[in-house]
N, C-alpha and C positions, 0 to 999 in steps of 0.2 A: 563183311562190312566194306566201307567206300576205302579206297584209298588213302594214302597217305603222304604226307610232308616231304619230299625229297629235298635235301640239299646237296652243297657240292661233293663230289667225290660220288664213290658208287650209289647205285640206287638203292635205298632202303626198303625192306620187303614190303610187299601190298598188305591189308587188311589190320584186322586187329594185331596188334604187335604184345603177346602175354608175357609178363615181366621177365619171366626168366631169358626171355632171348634179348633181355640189354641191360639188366642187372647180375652181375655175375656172382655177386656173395649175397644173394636173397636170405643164406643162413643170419644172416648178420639181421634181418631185420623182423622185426615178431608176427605174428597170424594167429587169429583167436586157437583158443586150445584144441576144442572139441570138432579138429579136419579130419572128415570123412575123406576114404579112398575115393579118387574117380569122379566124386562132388562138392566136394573141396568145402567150403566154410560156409553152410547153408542154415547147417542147427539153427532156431531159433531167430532167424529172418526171415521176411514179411517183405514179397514184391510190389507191393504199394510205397513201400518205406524205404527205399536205398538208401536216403540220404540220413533218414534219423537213425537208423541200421548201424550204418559209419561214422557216425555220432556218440551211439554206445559203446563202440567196439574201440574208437581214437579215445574215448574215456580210461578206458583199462588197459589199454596197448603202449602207448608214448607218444611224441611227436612222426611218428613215423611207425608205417604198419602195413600191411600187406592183407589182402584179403583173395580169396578163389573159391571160383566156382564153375562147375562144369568143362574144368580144362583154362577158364581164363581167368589168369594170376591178375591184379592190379596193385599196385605202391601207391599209398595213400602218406599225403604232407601236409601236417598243420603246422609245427612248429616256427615259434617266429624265425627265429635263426635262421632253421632251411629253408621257409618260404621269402625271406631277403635274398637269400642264393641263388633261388629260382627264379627271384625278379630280376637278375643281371642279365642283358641283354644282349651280352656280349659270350654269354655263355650258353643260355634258354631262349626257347622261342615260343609262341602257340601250337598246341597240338591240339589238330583236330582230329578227334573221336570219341567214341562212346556214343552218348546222346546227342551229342553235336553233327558228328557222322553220319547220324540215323537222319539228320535233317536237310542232307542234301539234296533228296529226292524232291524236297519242295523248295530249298532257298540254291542249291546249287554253290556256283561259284560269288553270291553274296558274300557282301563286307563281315557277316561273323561265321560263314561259313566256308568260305571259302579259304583252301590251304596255301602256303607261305612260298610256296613256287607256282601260284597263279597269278598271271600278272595282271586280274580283273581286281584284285584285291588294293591294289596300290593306285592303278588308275583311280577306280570309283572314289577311295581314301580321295585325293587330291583334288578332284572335283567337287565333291561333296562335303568338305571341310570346310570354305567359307558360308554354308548353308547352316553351320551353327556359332557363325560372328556373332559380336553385340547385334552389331545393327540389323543381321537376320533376325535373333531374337526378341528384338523391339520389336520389328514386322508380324511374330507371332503374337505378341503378347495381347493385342483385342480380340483374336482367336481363341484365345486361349479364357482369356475371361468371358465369351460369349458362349463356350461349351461349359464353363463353370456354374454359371446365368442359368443356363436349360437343365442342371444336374438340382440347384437350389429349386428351381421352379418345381420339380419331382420332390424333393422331399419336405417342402414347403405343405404338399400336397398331402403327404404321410403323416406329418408333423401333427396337422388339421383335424386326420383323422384318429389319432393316436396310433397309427402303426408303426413298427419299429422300421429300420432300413435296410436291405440288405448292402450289407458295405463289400465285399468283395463284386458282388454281382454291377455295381451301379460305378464303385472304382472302374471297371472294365468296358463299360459304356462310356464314360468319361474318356477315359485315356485313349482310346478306339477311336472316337469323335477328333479330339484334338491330333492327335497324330496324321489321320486322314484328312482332316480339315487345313492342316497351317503345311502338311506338307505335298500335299500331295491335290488338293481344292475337291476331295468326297466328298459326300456329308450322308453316311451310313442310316441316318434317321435313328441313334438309337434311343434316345428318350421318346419317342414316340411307338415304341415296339412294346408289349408287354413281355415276352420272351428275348433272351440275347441275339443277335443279329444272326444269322446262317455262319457268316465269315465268322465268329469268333467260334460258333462249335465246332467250325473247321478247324479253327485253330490249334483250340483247345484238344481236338481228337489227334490231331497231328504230331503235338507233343506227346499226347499220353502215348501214341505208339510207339515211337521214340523212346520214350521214356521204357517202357514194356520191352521191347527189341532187345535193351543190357539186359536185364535179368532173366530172359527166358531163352534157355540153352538150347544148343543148335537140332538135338536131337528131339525137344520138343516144340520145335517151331513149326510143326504143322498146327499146335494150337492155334498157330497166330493167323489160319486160313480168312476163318471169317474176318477178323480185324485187319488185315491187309487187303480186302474186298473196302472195308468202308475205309480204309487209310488213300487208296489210290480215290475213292471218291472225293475225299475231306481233299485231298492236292488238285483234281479237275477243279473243284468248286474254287480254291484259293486261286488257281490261275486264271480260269474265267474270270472270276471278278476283278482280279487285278489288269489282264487283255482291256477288258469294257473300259475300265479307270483311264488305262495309255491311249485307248483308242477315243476316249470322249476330249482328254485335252488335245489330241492331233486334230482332232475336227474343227477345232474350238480357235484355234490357232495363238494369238499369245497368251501366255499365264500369265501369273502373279509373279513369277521368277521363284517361287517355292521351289524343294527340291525336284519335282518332278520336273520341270523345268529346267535343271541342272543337268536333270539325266539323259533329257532328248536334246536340248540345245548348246551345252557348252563340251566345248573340247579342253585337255590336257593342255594348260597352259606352256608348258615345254614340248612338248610332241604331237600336238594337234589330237591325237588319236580321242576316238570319242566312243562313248559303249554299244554294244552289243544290242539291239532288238532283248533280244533275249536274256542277257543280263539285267537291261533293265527292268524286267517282269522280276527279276531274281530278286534285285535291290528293292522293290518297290514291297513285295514280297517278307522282304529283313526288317525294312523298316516298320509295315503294319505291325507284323510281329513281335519283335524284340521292342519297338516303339512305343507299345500299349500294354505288354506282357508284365513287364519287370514293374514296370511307374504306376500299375493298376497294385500290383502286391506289397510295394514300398508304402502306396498309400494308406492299404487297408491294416499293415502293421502298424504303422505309426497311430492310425484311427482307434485301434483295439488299444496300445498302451496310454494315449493320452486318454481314453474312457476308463482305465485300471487306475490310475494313475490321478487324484484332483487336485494334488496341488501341482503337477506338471500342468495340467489344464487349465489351474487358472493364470500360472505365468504364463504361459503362453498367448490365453486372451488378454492380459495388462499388457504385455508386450502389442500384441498388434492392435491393441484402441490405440495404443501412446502412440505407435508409428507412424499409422494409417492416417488416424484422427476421423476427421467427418466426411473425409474425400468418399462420395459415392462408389469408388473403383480406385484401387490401387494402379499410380503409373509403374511404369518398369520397373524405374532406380528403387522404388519403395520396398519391391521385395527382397531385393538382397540384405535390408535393411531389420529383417524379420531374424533377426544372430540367436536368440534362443530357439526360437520353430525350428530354425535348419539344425540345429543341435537334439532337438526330438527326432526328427527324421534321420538324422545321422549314425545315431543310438538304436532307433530301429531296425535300418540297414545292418547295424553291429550284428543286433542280433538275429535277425532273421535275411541275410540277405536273397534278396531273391533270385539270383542265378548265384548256388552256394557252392559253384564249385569251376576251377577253372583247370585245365591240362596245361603243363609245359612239356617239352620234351630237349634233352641233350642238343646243342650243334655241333658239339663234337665230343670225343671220349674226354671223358673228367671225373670228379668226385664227390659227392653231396657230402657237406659238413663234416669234412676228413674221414670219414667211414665208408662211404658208401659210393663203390665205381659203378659209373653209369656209362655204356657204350654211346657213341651216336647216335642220335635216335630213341634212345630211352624216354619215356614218358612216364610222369609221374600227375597226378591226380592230387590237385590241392584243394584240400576241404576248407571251405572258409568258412564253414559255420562254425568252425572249431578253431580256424586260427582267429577269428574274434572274439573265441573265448577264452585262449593261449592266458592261464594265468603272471606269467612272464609279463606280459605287454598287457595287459587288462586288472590287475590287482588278485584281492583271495575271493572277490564275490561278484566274478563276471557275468554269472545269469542273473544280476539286479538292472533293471532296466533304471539307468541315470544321466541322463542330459549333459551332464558336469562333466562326463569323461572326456566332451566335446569344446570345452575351452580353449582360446588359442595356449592358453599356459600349459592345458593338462597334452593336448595336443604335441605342442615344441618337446616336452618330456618324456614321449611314448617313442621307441626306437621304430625307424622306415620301414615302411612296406608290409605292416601289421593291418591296415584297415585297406580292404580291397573288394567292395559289393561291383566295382565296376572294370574288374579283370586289373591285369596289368599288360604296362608296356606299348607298344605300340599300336597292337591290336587291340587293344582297352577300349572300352565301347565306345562308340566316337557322337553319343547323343548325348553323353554324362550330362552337360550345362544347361541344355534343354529340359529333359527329366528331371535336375534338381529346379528350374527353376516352374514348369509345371505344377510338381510335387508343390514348392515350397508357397507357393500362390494359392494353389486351392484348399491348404489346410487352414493356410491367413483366412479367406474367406470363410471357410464352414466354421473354424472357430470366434471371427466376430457376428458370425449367426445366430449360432446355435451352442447351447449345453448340449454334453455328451452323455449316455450313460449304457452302460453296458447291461444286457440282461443278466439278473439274475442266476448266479451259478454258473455263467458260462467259462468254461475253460479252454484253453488256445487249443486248437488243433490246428495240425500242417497237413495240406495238402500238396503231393507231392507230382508235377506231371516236365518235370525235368527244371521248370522255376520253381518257386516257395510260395503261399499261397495260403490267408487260415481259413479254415472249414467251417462255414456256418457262421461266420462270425455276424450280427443283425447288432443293430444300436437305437437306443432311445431315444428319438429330437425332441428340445425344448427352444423355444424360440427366446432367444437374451430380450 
């Protein structure tokens, strides 16, 4: 695997780093029962499933648990207690590996890929920070409602003819559009495609390998022949089109001042210095990505529980006729104004976050929650599907999906650093305001549309290709 994190003092070893070489009393923390010699904690998982895997296994373990396979040990953290500990700044940092790792072959030295002793990571950070001001945000918002406009126009269409929707598939058309459009001035075509765009199967394949690379052990990675064959294609294809993208606005000569415009024309307000050719394919690359990935899975959760859910669904619709009123189009200020909606979505992220899982690692030797010493460098693995279900900080019936949890009251009452869909720290996703206010816009819209209803019988599945994702999920429009 890629490298790793160095900070001050000696260099820390290259490659995956397996618990025991920075956890020194590993006895101290538990691993499912039934470890085979040589294959370590395998019984009874499923390499599609990692995440739901660690799921069942942080169920019957503790806040803190250990899991191996194939030689490579990992320290797994829900607990709220430990994961406040890991959010100190001053003690942990972002560690990048695992699946993250695996994604540097296509994002490189990018803003969520990129490791904590590259100094592309702080530049881009700096440059690319007032790209999601208010007043940048305003600048998207008719973008944003005009990719909304072409996603209603499709199900307007469906609606019509009585077919259901596929809401993950049309989520990612959505969010694809908007992200390429307000940041970057593409415009992918994808409501006009019957099939998903090229770029997102790239996408999509890119993570899955990713995703595939942790679980499948070193001595069976010649499996991985032919999927590394279509992996290096799905990365040609994603940098082609992102080349074409830099090279149609250099032709074109000024933009909109969108991010892409940030990337080739402004310099480091303190040191002039300005990015890379090459990084910028990297960043442009993060943002497609993580841009349209995470805010397409947010949505389709939130979509599935307010269809499960009717009386969440009809406060929500009383809420945005009251707020909205007869305005043809929400202006800006109107959406933040939508406090129960953002409280569905909030609730959803609870439960299904869609990047459900974040890495810290030691900056220097210490102790996790007076038990557990962790050298420099230690890396631990905090599941958040599981610290958002920490009955400590969530009550006795955390998988009840309920809006209320999201109160400013119930909120002020809940101890720090228990709700985390969007990383923590500094490296905390730096589009959070953008994607909520995306999100919190296009549900305002599709619910003064449309009634929702779920097909019969269906039950959640997760699909799992290193974000969260449900499987199959299709819904029934009625026009209000």
């Amino acid at each position: 695997m890629a490298q790793v994190t160095e900070t001050a003092g000696s260099a820390l070893p290259r490659g995956f780093r397996s618990a025991e070489q920075g956890w020194p009393r590993l006895d101290r923390i538990p691993h499912p029962p039934r470890r085979v010699p040589l294959i370590g904690d395998v019984v009874g998982t499923n390499v599609r499933t990692p995440v739901q895997d660690s799921m069942r296994i942080a169920a019957e373990l503790g806040p803190i648990f250990r899991r191996k396979g194939f030689g490579k040990e990992i320290v797994f953290v829900w607990g709220a207690d430990l994961a406040a500990e890991l959010a100190d700044e001053s003690r942990f940092a972002k560690h990048v590996g695992l699946g993250v790792a695996n994604l540097r072959p296509v994002a490189g030295d990018g803003l969520f890929t990129a490791y904590n002793h590259e100094p592309n990571w702080q530049l881009a950070h700096d440059i690319l920070a007032p790209g999601f001001s208010r007043e940048a945000m305003e600048g998207y918002h008719p973008l944003m409602l005009d990719v909304a406009g072409q996603l209603m126009s499709a199900w307007d269409a469906s609606e019509a003819a009585g077919r259901t929707v596929d809401v993950p598939g049309d989520m990612t058309k959505l969010t694809l559009e908007t992200i390429a459009r307000t940041g970057f001035g593409h415009d992918f075509q994808s409501f006009e495609r019957e099939q998903l765009h090229p770029f997102v199967t790239a996408m999509v394949g890119a993570l899955s390998f990713a995703q595939r690379r942790n679980v499948v052990p070193p001595l069976l990675s010649g499996l991985l022949r032919g999927a590394e064959k279509r992996n290096a294609a799905d990365r040609a294809y994603l940098n082609r089109t992102v080349d074409e993208v830099i090279a149609a606005r250099r032709a074109a000569g000024d933009g909109p001042g969108d991010l892409l415009d940030r990337m080739l024309e402004v310099a480091h307000p303190e040191t002039g210095e300005r990015l890379a050719p090459e990084n910028i394919r990297r960043q442009v690359i993060t943002f497609l990505v993580a841009g349209h990935e995470t805010t397409s899975g947010a949505l389709s959760f939130a979509l599935h529980y307010l269809a499960q859910h009717r009386d969440v669904l009809a406060k929500a619709q009383e809420e945005v006729d009251r707020v909205w009123g007869d305005a043809p189009v929400p202006a800006y200020e109107q959406v933040a104004k939508l406090r129960y909606l953002r409280r569905v979505l909030d609730e959803s992220l609870r439960l299904w976050p869609t990047a459900p899982a974040f890495a810290r690692e030691a900056v220097a030797d210490t102790t996790l929650g007076g038990v557990h010493p962790m050298r420099r460098g230690a890396w631990t693995l905090v599941l958040t599907t599981m610290l958002h279900r920490d009955p400590a900080a969530w009550g006795d019936d955390p998988e009840a999906f309920d809006p209320e949890r999201f109160t400013p009251q119930a909120v002020r009452a809940r101890p720090g650093h228990v709700f985390k869909p969007w990383g923590t720290g500094a490296r905390a996703c730096i589009g959070r305001q953008f994607a909520l206010h995306e999100a919190t816009l296009v549900l305002g819209l599709l619910l003064r549309r449309y009634d929702l209803s779920a097909e019969p019988g269906y039950q959640l599945r997760i699909a799992e290709r290193l974000t969260l994702m449900p499987r199959g999920l299709r819904l029934h429009l009625t026009r209000r």
